[in-house]
C-alpha positions as CSV (number, residue, x, y, z in Angstrom):
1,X,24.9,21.2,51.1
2,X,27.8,23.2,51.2
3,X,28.3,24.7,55.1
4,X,32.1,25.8,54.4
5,X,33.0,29.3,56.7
6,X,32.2,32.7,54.3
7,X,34.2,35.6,54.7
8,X,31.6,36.9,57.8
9,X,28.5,39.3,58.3
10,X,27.5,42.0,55.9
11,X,27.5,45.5,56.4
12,X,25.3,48.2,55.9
13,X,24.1,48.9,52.1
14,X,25.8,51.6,50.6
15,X,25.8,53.7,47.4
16,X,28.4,53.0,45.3
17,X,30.5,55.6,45.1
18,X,31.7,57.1,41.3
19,X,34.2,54.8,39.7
20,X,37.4,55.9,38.2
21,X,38.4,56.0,34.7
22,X,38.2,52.8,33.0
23,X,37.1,51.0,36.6
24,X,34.3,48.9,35.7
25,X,31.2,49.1,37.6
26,X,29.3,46.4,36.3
27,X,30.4,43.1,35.0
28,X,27.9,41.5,32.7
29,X,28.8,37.8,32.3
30,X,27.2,35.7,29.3
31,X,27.4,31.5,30.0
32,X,28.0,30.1,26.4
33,X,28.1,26.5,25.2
34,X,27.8,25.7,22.0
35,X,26.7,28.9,20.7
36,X,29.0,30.0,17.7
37,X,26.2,31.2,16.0
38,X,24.4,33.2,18.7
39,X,27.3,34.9,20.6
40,X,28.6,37.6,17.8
41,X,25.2,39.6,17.4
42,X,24.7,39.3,20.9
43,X,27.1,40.8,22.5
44,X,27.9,43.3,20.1
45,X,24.0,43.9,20.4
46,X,24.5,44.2,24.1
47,X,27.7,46.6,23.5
48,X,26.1,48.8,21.7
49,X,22.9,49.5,24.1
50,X,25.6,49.8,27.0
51,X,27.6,52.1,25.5
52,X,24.1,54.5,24.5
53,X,22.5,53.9,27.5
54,X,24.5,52.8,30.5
55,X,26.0,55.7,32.3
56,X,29.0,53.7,33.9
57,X,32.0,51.8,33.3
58,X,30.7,48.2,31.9
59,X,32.8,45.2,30.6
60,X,31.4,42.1,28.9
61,X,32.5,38.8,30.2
62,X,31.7,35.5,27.6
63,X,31.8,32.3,30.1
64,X,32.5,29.5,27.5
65,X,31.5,26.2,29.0
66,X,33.8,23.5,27.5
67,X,32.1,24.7,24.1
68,X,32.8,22.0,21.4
69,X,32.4,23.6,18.6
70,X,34.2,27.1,16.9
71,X,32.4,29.2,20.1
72,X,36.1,29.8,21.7
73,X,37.0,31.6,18.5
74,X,34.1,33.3,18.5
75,X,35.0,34.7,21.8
76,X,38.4,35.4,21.3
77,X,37.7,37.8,17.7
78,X,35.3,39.6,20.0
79,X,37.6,40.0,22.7
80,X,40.4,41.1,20.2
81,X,38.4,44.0,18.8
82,X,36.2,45.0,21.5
83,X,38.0,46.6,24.6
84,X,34.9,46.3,26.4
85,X,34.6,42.5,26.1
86,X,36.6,39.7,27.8
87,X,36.6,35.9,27.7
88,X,37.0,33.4,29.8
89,X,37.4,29.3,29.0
90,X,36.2,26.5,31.5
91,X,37.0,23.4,30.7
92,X,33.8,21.8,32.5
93,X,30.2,22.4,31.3
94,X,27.5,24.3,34.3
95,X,26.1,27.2,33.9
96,X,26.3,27.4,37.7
97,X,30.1,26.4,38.0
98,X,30.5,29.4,35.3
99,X,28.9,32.4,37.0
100,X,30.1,30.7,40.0
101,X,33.7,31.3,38.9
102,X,33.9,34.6,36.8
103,X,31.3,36.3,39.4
104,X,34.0,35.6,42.1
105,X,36.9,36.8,39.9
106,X,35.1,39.8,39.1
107,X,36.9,43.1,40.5
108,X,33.4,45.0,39.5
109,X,31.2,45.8,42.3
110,X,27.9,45.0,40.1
111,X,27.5,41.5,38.5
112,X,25.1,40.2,36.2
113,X,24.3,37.7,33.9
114,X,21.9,37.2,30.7
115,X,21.7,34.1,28.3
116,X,22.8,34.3,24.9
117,X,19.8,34.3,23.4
118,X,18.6,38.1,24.4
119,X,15.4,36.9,25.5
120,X,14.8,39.7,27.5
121,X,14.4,43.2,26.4
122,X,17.5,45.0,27.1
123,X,15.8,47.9,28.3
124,X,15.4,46.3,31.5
125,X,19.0,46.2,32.3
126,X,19.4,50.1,33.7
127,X,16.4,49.3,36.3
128,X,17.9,45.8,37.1
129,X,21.3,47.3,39.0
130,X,20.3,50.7,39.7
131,X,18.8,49.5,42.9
132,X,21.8,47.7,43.5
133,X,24.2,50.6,42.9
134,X,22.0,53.0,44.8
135,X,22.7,50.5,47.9
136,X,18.8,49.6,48.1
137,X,19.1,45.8,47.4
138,X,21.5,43.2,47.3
139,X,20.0,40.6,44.5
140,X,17.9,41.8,41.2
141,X,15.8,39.7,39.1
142,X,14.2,39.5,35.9
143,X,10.5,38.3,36.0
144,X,8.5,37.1,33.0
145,X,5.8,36.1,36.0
146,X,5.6,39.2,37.6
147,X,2.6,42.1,36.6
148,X,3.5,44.0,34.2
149,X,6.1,41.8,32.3
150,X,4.9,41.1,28.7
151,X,6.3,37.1,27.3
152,X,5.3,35.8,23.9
153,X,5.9,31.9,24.2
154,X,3.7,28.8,24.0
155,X,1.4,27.0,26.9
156,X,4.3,24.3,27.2
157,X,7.0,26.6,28.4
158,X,4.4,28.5,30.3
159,X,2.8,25.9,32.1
160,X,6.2,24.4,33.5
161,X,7.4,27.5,34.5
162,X,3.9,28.6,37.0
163,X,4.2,24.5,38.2
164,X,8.0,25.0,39.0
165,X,7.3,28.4,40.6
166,X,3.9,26.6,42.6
167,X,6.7,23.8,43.4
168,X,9.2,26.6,45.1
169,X,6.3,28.5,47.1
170,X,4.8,25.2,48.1
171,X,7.8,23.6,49.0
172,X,10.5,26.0,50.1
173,X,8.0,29.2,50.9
174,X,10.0,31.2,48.1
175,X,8.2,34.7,47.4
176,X,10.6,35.7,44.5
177,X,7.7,35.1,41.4
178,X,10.0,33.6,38.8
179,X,13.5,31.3,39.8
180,X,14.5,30.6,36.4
181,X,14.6,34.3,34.1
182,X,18.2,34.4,32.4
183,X,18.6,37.4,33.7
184,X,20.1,38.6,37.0
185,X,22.4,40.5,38.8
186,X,24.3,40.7,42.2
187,X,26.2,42.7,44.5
188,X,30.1,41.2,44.0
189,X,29.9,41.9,48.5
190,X,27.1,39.8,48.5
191,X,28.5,37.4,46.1
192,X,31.3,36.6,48.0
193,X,29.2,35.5,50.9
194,X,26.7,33.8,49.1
195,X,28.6,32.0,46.5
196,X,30.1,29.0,49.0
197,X,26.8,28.4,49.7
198,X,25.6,27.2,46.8
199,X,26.3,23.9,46.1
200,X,24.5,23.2,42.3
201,X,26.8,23.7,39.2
202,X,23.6,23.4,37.0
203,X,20.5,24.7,36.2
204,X,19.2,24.7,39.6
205,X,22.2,27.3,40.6
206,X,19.5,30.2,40.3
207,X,17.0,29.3,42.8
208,X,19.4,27.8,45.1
209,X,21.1,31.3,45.2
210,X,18.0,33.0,45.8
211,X,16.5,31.0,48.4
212,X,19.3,31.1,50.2
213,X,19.6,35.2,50.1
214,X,15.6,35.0,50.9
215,X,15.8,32.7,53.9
216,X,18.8,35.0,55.1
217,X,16.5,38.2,54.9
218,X,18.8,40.0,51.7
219,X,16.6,42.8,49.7
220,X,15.9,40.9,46.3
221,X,14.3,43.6,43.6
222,X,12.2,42.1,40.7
223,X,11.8,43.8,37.6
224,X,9.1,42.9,34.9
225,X,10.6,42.4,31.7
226,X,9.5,41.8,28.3
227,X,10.5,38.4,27.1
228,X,10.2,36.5,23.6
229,X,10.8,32.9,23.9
230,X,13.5,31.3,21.6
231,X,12.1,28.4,19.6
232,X,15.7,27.4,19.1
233,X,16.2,26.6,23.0
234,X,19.3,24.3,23.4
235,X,18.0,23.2,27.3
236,X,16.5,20.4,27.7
237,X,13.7,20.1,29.8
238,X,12.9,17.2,31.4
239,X,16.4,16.6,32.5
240,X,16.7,20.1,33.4
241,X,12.9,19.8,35.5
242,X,14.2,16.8,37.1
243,X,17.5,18.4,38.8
244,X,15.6,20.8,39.5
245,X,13.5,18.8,41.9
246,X,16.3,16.8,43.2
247,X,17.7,21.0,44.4
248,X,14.4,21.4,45.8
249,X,14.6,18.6,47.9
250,X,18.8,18.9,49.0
251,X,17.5,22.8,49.5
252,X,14.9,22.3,51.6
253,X,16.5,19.0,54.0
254,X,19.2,21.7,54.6
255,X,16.9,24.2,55.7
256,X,14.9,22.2,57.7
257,X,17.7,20.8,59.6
258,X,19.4,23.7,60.1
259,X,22.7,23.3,58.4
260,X,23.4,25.8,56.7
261,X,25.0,29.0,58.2
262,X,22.7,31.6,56.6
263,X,23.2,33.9,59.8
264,X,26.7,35.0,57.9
265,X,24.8,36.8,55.4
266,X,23.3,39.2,57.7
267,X,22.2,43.0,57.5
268,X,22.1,45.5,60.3
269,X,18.9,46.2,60.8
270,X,18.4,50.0,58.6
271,X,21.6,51.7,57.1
272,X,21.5,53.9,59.4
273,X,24.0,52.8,61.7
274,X,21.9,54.6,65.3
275,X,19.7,52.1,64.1
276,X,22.2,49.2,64.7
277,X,22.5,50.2,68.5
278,X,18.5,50.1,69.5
279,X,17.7,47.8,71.9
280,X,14.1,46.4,73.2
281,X,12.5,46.5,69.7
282,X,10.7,43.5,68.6
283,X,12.0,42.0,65.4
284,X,9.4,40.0,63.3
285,X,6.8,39.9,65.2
286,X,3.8,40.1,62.8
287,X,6.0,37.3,60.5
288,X,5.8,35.1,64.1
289,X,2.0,36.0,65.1
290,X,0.9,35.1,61.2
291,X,3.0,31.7,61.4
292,X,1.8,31.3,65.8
293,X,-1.6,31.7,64.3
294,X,-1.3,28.9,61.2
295,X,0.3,26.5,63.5
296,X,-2.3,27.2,66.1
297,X,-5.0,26.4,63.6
298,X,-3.7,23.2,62.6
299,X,-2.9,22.5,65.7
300,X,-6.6,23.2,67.0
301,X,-7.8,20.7,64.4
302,X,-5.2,18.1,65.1
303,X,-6.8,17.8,68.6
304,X,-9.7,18.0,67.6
305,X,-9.5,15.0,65.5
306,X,-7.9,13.1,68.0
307,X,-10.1,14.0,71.1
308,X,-12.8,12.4,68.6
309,X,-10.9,9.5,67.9
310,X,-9.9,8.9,71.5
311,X,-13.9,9.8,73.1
312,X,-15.4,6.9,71.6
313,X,-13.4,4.5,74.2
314,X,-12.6,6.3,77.0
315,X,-14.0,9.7,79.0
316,X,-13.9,13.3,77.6
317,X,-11.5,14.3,80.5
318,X,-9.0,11.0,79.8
319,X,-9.5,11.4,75.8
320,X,-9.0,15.5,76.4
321,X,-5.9,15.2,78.0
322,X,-4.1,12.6,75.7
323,X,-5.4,14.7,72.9
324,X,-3.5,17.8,74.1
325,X,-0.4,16.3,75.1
326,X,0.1,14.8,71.4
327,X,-1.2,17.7,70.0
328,X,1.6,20.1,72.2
329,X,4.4,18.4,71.1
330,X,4.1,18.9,67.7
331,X,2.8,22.3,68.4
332,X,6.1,23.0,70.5
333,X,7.9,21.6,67.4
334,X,6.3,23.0,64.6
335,X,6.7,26.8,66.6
336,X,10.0,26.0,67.0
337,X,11.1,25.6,63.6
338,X,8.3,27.5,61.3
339,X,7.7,30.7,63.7
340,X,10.5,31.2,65.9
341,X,13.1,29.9,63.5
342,X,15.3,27.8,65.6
343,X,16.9,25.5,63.6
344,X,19.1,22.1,64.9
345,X,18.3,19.8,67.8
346,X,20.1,21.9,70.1
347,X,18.2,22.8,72.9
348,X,15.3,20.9,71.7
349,X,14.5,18.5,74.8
350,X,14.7,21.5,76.7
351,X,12.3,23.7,74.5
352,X,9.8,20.7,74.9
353,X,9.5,20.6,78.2
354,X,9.0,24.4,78.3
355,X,6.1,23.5,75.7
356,X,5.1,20.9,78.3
357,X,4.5,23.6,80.9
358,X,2.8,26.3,78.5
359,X,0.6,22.6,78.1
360,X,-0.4,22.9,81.6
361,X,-1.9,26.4,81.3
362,X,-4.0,24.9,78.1
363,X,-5.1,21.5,80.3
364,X,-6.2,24.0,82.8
365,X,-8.1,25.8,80.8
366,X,-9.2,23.1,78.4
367,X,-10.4,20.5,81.5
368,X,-11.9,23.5,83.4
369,X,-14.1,24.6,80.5
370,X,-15.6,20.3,80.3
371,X,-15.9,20.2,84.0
372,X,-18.2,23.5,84.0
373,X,-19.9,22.5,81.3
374,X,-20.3,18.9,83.1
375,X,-21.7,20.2,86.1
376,X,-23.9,22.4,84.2
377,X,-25.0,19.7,81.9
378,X,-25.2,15.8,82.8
379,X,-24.8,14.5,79.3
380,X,-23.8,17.3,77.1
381,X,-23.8,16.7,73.4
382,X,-20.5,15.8,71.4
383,X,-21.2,18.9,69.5
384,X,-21.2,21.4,72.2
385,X,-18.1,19.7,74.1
386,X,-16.5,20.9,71.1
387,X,-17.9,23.9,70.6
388,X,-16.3,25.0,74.8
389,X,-12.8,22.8,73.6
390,X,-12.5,25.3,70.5
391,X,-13.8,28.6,72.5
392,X,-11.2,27.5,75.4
393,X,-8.2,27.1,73.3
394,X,-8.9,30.4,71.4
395,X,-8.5,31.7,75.3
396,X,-5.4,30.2,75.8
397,X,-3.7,31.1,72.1
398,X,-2.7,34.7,73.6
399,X,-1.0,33.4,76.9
400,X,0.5,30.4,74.7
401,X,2.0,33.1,72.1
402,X,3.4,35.4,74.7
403,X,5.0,32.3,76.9
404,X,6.3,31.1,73.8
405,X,7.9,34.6,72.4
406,X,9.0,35.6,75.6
407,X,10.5,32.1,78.0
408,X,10.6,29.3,75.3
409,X,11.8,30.8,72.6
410,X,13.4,34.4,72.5
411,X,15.2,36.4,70.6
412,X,18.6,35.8,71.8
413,X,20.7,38.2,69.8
414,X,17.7,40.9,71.0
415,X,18.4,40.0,74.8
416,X,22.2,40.0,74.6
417,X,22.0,43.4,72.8
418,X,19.9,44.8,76.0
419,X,22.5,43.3,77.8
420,X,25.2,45.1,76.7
421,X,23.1,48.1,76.2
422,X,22.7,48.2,80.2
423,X,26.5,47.0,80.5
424,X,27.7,49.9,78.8
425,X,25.4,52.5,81.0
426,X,27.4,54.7,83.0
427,X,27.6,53.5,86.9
428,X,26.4,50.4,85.4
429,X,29.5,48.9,85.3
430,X,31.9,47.6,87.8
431,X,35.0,49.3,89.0
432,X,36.8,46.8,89.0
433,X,36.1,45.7,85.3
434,X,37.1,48.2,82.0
435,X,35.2,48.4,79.0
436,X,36.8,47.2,75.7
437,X,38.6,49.8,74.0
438,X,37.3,50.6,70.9
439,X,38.3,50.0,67.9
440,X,40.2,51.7,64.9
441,X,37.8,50.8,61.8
442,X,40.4,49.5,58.4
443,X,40.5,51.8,55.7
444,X,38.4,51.6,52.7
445,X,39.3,50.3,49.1
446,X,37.2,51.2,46.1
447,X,33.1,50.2,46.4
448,X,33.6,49.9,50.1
449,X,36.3,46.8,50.0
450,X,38.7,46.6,52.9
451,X,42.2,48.0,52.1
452,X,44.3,44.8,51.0
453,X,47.2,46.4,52.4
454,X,45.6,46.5,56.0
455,X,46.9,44.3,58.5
456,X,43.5,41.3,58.7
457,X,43.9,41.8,63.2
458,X,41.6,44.6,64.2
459,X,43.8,46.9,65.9
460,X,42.4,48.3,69.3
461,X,43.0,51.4,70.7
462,X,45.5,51.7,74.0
463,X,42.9,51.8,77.1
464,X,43.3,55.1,78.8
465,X,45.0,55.5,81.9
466,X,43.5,54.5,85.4
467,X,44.8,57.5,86.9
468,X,43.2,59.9,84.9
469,X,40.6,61.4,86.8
470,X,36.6,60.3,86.6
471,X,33.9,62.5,85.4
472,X,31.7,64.2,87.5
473,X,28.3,62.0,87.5
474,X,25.5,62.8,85.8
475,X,23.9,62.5,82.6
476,X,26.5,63.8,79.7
477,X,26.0,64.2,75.7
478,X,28.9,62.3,73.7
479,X,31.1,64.6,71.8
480,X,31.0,64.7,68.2
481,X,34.5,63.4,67.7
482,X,33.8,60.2,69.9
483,X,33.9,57.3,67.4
484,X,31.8,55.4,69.5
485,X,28.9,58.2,69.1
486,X,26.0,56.5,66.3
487,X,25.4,59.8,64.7
């Protein structure tokens, strides 16, 4: 799995700003191999309809794949007449090598691709990037799985197309409904940050890219299309079905160990940039109560299970405790990784033996609960014992949640945030100690891009002069000129 550096965090979605003359806005790339036939009618098909319909700059990019056949002259008679279209030759077949190189050649801020075969109703292609030239999402999709697409193909194609999408849910919690449309488009700022890490040349290149941007938290859009299957399919399926699995599993050992550096393709959190400065507001805390509760559950039975296992050879105090302290590590672990999201080893003895304390508060409550119910019962039955073990550790879920959310695992960027927030308060400060000056923002190329022509070293503004005199104290209202003020 690729974890080479990307060029750094995102920033906040914007609207793309009018084009100018003969700028394109939106690169449409088609991968081709092998496809002298198909490639003429479609993308003088596709020409036409974005030249009636599309109310921006376009340009058609043909993404021959070491074609073998007359596809590169093909290409380079529709280049010739169309000013619209251009063509580009790789001498190594991938679908996913081909988007992966035109996409991040591309000077349009919009990219998208379609197969050859116009499967999809071009109709769809307007509500595909509006949402990502309005500055609401970052990825779009094509869905033939989602309500309200209509597909005419047979039960074959169907049925390993809901397996594969079972497969992605199951196995890498994917919520996008359909990995594999031929038909998707992508911010080119997004692109740039995503592309190096996505390591599959292939087929899989689709759902790697989007369960990456899912995982990282980027907007993906779907859009239900209407979609005819071609009969005259070149991809073959089994081979194409069995790299797929071999992604998910590469996908998915990266995720769970943590390799991957998916905290580069962060958004602030709104567009609204006061909202980038609010501090004390708990981030994802129904996503961690829904997952606390899961893990809880399976947890629950887990000691269950082995409290019934351990009671028939030892005593209900003895066969509770062991239970628990099994049961806790791999609730400590599984909270780590699936609620909390801390990925890597580091820190993880540590975040155990937190866990082992948060334990104590459950063997408290636990072993209390037995020794009532002992002492109010000489020889309870197995049944009730249970029965108090289950209503006990329903007791101690809440404590165990908010010990867990707030000491074991916290939100670190949220706490550093507050930090600073009370660092930068006036009289907060020491005397002794400056703040950071702040700094002059580059200028802005076309679509947002930083200037190329700007020096890459943020330049910072000269600190202002001890010896000017302080301001009187009290509370005072930034002036609108002060770049540091959020509105």
């Amino acid at each position: 799995m690729r974890t080479d550096s990307s060029p750094g965090t995102l920033s906040a979605r914007e609207h793309l700003p009018a084009a100018g003359a003969g700028t394109p806005v939106l690169d449409v790339v088609i991968p081709v191999h092998n496809e002298e036939k198909d490639l003429q009618p479609c993308v003088r098909r596709l020409h036409e309809h974005l030249t009636r319909t599309f109310p921006y700059a376009f340009r058609i990019t043909i993404a021959d794949n070491a074609s073998t056949d007359t596809t590169p002259e093909v290409a380079g008679r529709l280049e010739a007449e169309i000013a619209e279209v251009r063509s580009r030759r790789l001498e190594r077949k991938g679908r996913g090598r081909a988007l992966r190189t035109v996409w991040g050649a591309s000077d349009a801020p919009v990219l998208a691709y379609m197969d050859v075969d116009l499967s999809t109703d071009l109709n769809a292609l307007l509500p595909l990037v509006a949402p990502l030239i309005s500055g609401h999402s970052d990825l779009a999709i094509g869905s033939r799985l989602n309500r309200g697409a209509r597909v005419v193909r047979g039960a074959k194609r169907e049925f390993i197309s809901r397996s594969y999408n079972l497969i992605l849910r199951g196995s890498l919690r994917a919520r996008f409904s359909d990995a594999q449309c031929g038909f998707k488009a992508i911010r080119r700022d997004v692109a740039r940050v995503l592309l190096p890490l996505v390591e599959d040349t292939g087929w899989f290149f689709d759902t790697e890219l989007l369960v990456l941007a899912e995982r990282a938290g980027l907007r993906i859009h779907e859009v239900p299309v209407d979609w005819v299957d071609d009969p005259d399919s070149t991809v073959h399926i089994v081979r194409t079905a069995t790299d797929d699995l071999k992604g998910v599993w590469r996908v998915g050992k990266a995720l769970a160990t943590g390799s991957l550096p998916l905290d580069r393709l962060a958004r602030p959190f709104g567009d609204d940039p006061r909202d980038r400065d609010l501090a004390d507001v708990p981030q994802g805390l129904a996503r961690q109560l829904v997952g606390f509760c899961v893990v809880g559950a399976l947890s629950t039975l887990f000691h269950l299970l082995l409290y019934s296992g351990l009671r028939s050879f030892t005593g209900p105090q003895t066969a509770n405790g062991l239970a628990l302290l099994v049961s806790a590590v791999a609730n400590t672990a599984a909270n780590r990784r699936l609620t909390f999201g801390v990925r890597g080893r580091g820190g993880a003895v540590r975040h155990q033996a937190q866990g082992l304390v948060v334990l104590g508060i459950g063997l408290a409550l636990t072993s209390g609960s037995l020794a009532a119910l002992n002492t109010a019962t000489t020889d309870p039955a197995h049944s009730t014992e249970l029965a108090v073990l289950v209503a006990a550790n329903l007791a101690a879920t809440v404590l165990r949640f908010l010990l867990f959310r707030a000491w074991v695992f916290p939100d670190r960027a949220r706490t550093g945030a507050t930090a600073s927030a009370r660092a930068a308060t006036p009289g907060s400060a020491s005397p002794s100690v400056s703040a950071p000056a702040p700094a002059v923002p580059a200028p802005r190329g076309p679509y947002g891009a930083p200037d190329p022509s700007w020096p890459a070293a943020t330049v910072r503004l000269r600190p202002s002069s001890p010896a000017r005199p302080s301001r009187p104290a009290g509370p005072s209202r930034p002036s609108s000129h002060d770049p540091r003020d959020p509105r």
